[in-house]
N, CA, C and O atoms as a Tinker XYZ file with bonds, in Angstrom:
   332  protein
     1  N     -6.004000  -15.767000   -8.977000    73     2
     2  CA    -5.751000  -14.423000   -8.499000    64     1     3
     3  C     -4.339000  -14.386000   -7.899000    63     2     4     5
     4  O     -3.981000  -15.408000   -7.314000    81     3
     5  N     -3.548000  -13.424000   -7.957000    73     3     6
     6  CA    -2.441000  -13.106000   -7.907000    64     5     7
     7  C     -2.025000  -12.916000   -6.336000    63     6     8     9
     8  O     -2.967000  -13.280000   -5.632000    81     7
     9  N     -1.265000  -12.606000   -5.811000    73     7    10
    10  CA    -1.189000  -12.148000   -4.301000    64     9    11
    11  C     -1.218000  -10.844000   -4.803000    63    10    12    13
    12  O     -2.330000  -10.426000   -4.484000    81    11
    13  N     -0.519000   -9.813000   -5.513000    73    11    14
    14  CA    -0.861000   -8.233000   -5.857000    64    13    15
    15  C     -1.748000   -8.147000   -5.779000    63    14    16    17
    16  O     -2.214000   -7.348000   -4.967000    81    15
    17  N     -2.763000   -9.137000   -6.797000    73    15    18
    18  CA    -4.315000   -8.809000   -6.887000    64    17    19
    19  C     -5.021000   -8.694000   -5.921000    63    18    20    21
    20  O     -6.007000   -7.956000   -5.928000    81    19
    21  N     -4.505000   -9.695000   -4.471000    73    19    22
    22  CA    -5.256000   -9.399000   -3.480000    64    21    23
    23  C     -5.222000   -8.660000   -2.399000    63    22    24    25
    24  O     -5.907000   -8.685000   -1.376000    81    23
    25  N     -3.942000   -7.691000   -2.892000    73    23    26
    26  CA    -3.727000   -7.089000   -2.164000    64    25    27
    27  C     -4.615000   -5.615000   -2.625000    63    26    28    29
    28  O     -5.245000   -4.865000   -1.879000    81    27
    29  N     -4.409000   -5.511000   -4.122000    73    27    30
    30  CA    -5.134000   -4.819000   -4.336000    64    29    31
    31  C     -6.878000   -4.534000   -4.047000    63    30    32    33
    32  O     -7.437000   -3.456000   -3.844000    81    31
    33  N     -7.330000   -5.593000   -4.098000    73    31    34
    34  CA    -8.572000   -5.968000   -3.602000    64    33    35
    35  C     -8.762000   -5.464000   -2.029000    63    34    36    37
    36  O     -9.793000   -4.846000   -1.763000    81    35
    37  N     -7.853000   -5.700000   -1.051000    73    35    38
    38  CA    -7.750000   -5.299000    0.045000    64    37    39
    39  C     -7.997000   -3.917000    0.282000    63    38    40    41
    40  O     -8.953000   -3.504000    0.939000    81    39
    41  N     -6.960000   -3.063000   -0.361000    73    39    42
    42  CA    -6.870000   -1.444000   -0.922000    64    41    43
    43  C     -8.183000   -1.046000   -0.844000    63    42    44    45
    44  O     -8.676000   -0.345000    0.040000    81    43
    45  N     -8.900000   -1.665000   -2.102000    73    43    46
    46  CA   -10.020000   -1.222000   -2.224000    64    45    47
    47  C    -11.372000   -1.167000   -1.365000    63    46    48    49
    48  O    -12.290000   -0.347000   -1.375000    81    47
    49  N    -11.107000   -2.671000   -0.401000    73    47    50
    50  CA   -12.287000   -2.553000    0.526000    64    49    51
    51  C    -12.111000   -1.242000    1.516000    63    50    52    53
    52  O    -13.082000   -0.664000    2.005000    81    51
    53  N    -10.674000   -0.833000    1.757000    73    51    54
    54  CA   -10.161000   -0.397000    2.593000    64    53    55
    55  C    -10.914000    1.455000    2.468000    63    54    56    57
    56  O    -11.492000    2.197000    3.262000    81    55
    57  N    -10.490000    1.553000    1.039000    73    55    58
    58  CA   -10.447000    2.663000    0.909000    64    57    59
    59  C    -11.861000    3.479000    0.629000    63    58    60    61
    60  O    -12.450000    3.401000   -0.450000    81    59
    61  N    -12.285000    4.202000    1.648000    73    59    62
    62  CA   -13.040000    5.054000    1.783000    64    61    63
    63  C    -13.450000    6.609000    1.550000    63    62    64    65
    64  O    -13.151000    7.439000    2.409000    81    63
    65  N    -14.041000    6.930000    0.539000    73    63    66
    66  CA   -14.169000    8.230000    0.143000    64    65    67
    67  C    -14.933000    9.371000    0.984000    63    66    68    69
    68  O    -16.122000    9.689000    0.967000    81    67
    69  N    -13.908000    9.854000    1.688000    73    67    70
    70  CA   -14.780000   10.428000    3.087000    64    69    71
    71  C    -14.095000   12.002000    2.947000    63    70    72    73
    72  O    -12.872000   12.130000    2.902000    81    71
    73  N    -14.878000   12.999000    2.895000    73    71    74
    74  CA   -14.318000   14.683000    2.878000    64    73    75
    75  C    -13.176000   14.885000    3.849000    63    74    76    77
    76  O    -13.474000   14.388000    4.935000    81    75
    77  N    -11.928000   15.460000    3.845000    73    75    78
    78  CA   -10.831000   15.934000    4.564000    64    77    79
    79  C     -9.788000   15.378000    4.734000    63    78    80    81
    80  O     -8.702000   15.841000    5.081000    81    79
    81  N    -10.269000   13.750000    4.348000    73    79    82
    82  CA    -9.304000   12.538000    4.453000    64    81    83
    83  C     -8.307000   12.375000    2.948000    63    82    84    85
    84  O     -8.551000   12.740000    1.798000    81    83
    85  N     -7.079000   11.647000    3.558000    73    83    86
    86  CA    -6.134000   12.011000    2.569000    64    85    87
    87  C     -5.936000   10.409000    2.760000    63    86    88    89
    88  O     -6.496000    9.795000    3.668000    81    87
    89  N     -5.307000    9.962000    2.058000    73    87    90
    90  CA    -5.453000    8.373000    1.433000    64    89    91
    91  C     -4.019000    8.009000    0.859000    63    90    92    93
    92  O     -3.616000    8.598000   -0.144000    81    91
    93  N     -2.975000    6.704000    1.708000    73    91    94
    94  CA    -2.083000    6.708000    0.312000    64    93    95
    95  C     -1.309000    5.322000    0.639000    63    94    96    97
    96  O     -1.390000    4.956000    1.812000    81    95
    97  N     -0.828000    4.791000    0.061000    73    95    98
    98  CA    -0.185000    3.174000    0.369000    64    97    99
    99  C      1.139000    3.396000    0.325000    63    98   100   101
   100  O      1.488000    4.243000   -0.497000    81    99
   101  N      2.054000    2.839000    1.024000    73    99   102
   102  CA     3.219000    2.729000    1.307000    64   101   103
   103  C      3.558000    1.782000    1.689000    63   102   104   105
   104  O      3.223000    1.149000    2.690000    81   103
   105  N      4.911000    1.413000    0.217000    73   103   106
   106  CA     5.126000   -0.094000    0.394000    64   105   107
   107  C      7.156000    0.048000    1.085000    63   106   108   109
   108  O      8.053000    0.652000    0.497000    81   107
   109  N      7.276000   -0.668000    2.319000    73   107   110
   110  CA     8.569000   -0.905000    2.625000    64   109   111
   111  C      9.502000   -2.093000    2.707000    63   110   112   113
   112  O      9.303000   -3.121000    3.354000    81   111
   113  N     10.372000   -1.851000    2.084000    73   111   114
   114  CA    11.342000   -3.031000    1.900000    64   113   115
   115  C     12.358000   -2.553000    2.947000    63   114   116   117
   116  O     12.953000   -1.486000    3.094000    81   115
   117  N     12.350000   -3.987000    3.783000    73   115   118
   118  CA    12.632000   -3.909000    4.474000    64   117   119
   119  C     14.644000   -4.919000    4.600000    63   118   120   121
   120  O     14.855000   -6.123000    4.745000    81   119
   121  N     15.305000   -4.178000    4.513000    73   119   122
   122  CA    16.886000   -4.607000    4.519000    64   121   123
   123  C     17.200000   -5.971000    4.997000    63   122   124   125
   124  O     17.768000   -6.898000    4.419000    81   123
   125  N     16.679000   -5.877000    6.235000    73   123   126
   126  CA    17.590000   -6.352000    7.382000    64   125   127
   127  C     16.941000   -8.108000    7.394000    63   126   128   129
   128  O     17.531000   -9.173000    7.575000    81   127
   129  N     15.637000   -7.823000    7.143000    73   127   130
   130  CA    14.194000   -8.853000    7.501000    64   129   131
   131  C     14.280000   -9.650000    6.207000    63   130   132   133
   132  O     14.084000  -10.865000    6.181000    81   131
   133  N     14.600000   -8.872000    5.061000    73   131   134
   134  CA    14.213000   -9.786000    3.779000    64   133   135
   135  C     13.084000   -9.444000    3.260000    63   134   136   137
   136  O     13.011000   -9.563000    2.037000    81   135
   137  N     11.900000   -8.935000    3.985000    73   135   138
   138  CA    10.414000   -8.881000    3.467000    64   137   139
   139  C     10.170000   -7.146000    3.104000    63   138   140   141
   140  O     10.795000   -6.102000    3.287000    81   139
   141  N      8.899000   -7.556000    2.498000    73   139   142
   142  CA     8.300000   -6.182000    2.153000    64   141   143
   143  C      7.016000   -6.262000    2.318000    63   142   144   145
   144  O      6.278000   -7.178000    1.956000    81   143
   145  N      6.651000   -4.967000    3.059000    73   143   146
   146  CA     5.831000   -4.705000    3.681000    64   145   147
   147  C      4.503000   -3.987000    2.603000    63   146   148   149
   148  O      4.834000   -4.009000    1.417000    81   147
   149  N      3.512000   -3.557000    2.790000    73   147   150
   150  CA     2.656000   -3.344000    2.361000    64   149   151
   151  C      1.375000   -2.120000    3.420000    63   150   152   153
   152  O      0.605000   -2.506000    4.300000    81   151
   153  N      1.479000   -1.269000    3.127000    73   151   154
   154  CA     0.228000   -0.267000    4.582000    64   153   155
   155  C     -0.424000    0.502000    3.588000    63   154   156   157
   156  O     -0.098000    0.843000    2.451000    81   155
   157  N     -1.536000    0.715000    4.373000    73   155   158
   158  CA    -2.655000    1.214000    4.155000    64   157   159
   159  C     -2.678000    2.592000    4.774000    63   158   160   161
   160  O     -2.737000    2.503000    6.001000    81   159
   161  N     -2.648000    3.876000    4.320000    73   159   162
   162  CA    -2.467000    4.587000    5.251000    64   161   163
   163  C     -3.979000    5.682000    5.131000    63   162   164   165
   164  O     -4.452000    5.763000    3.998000    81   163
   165  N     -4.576000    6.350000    6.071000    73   163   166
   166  CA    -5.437000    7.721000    5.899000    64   165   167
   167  C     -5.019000    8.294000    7.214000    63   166   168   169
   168  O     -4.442000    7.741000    8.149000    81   167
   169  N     -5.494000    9.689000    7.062000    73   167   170
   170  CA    -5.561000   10.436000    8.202000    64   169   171
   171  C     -6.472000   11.659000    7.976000    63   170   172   173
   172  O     -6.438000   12.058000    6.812000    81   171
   173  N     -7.133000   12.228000    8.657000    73   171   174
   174  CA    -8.076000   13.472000    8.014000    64   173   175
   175  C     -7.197000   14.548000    8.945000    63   174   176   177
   176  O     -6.517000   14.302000    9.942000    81   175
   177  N     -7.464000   15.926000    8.223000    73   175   178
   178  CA    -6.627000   17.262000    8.248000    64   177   179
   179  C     -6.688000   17.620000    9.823000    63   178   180   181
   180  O     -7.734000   18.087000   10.275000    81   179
   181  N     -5.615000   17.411000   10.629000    73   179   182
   182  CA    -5.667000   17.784000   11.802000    64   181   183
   183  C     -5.375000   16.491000   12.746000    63   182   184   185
   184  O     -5.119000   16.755000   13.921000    81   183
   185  N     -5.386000   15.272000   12.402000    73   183   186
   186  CA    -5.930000   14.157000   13.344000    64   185   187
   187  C     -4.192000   13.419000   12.903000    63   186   188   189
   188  O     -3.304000   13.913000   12.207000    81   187
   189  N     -4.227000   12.363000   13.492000    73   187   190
   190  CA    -2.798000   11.748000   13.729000    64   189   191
   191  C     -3.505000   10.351000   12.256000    63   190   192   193
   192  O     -4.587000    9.879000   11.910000    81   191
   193  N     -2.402000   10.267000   11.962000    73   191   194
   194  CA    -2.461000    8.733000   11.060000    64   193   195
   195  C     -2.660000    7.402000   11.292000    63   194   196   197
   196  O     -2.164000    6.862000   12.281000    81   195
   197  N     -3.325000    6.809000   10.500000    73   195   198
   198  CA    -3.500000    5.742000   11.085000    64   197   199
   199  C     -3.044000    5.109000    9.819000    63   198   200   201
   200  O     -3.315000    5.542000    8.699000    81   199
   201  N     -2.252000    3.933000   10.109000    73   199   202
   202  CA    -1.558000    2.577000    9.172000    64   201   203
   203  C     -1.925000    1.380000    9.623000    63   202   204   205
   204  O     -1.858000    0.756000   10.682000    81   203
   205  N     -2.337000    1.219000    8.527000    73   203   206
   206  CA    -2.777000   -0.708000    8.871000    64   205   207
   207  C     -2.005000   -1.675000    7.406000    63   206   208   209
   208  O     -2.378000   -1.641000    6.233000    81   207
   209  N     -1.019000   -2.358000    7.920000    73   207   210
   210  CA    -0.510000   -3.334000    7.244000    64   209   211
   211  C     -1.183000   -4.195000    6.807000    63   210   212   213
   212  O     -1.671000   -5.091000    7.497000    81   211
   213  N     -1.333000   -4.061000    5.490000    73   211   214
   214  CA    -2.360000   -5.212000    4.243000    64   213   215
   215  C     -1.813000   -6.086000    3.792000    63   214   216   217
   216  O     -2.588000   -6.747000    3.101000    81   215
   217  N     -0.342000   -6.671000    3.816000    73   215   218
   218  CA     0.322000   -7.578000    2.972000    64   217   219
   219  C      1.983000   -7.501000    3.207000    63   218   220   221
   220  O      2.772000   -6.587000    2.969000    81   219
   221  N      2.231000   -9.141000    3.901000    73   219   222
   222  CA     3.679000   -8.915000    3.776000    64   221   223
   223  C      4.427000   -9.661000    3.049000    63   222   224   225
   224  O      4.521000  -10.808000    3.487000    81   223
   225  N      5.116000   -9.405000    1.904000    73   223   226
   226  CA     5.752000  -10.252000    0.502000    64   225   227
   227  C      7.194000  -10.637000    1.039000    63   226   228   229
   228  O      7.774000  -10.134000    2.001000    81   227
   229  N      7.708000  -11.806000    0.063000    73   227   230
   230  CA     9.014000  -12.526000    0.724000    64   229   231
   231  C      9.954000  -11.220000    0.100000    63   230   232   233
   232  O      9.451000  -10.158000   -0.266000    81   231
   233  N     11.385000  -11.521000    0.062000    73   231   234
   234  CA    11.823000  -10.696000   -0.514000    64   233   235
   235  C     12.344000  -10.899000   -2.151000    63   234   236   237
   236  O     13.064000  -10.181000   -2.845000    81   235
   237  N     11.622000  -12.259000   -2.458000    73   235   238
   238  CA    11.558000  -12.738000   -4.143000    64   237   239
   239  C     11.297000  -11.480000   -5.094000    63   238   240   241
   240  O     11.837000  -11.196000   -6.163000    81   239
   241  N      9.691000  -10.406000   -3.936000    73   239   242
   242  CA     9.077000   -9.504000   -4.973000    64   241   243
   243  C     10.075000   -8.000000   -5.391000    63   242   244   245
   244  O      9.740000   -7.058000   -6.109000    81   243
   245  N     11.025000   -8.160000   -4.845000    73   243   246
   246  CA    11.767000   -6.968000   -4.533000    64   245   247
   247  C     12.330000   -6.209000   -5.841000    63   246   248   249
   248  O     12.598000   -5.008000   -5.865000    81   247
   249  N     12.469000   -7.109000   -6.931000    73   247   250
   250  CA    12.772000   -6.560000   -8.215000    64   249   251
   251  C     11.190000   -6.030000   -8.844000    63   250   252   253
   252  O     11.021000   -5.223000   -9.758000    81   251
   253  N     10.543000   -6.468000   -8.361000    73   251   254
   254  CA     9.017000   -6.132000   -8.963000    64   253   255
   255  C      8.232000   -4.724000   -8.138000    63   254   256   257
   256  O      7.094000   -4.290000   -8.320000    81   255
   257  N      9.047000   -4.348000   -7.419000    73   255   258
   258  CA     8.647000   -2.977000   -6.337000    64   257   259
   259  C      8.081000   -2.021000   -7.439000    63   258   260   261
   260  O      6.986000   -1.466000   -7.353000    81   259
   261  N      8.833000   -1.910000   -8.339000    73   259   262
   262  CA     8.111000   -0.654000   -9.231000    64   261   263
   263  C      7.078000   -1.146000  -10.089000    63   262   264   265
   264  O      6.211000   -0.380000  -10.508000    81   263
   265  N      7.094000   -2.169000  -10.340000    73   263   266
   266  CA     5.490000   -2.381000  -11.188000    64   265   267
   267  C      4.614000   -2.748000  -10.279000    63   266   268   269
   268  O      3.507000   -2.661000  -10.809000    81   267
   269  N      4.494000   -3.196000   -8.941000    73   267   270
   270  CA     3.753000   -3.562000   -7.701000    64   269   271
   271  C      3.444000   -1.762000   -7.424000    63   270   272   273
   272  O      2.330000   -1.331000   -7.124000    81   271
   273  N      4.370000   -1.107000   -7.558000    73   271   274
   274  CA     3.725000    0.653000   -7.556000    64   273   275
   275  C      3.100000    1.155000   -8.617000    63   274   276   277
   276  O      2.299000    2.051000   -8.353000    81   275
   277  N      3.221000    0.844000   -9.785000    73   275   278
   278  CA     2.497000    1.503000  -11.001000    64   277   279
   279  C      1.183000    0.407000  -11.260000    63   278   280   281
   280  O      0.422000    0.536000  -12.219000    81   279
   281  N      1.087000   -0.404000  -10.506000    73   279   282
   282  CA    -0.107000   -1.374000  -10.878000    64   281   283
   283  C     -1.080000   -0.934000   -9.652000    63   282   284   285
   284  O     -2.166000   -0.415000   -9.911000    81   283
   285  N     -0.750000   -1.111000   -8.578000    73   283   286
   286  CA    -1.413000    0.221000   -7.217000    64   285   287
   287  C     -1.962000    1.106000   -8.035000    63   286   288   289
   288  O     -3.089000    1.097000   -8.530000    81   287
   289  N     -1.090000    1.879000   -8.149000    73   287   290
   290  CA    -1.725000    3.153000   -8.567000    64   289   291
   291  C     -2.378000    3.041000   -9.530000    63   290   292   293
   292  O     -3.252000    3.904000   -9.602000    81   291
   293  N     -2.347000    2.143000  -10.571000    73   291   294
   294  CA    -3.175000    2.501000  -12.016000    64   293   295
   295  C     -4.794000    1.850000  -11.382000    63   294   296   297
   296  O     -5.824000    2.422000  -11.737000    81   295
   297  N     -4.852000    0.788000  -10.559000    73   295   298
   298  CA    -6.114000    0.383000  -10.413000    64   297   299
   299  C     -6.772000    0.972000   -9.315000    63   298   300   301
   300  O     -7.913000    0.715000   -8.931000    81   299
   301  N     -5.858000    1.900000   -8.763000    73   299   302
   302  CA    -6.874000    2.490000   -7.046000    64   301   303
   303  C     -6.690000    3.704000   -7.312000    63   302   304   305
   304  O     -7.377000    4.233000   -6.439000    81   303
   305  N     -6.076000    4.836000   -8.128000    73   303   306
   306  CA    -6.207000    6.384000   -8.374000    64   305   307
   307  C     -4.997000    6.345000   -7.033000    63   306   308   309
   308  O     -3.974000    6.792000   -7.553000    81   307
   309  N     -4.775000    6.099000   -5.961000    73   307   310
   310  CA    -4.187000    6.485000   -4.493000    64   309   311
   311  C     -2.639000    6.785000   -4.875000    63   310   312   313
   312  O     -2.073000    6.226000   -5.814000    81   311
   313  N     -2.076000    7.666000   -4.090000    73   311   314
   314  CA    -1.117000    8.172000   -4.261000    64   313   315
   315  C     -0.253000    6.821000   -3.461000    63   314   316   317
   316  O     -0.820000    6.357000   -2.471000    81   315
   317  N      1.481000    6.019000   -3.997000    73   315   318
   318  CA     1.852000    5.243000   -3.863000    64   317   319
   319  C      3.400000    5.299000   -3.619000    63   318   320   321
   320  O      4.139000    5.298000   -4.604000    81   319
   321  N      3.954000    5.348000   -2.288000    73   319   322
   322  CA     5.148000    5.559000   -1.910000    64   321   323
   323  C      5.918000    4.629000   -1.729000    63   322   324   325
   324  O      5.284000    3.593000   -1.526000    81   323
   325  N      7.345000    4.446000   -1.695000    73   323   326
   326  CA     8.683000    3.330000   -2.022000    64   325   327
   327  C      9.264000    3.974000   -0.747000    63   326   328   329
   328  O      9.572000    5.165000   -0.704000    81   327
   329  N      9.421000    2.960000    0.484000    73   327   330
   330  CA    10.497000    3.860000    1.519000    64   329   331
   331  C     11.521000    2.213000    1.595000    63   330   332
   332  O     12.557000    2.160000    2.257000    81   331
């Protein structure tokens, strides 16, 4: 199993299909640090956000950011952001 894979795996325990709640992963590369980050994000309509960091990659994966986003998204449906 891959480290993506388990991150993806993570995603999934994570992610909960609950009415009002909005769902979405956001992965940050981070400049200064070298690494890239990995969060988990929900919040339901009205309420403040909550992020929980699932995975932090060296900065080896950094050319792979966009297929680490289209592979997210193709196996979890979740909407998948690059900051």
């Amino acid at each position: 199993m891959s480290r993506i894979d388990a991150v993806i795996e993570d995603i999934k325990k994570l992610f909960k299909k609950q009415p009002n709640t909005i769902y979405k992963v956001r992965i940050v590369d981070e400049v200064y640090s070298g690494m890239i980050n990995i969060f988990f994000e929900y919040y339901k309509i009205g309420y403040a956000t909550t992020s929980q960091q699932i995975a932090r990659l060296e900065g080896t994966y950094r050319e792979q950011i966009p297929a680490i986003k289209q592979q997210i998204k193709h196996e979890t449906g979740l909407t998948v952001t690059i900051k």
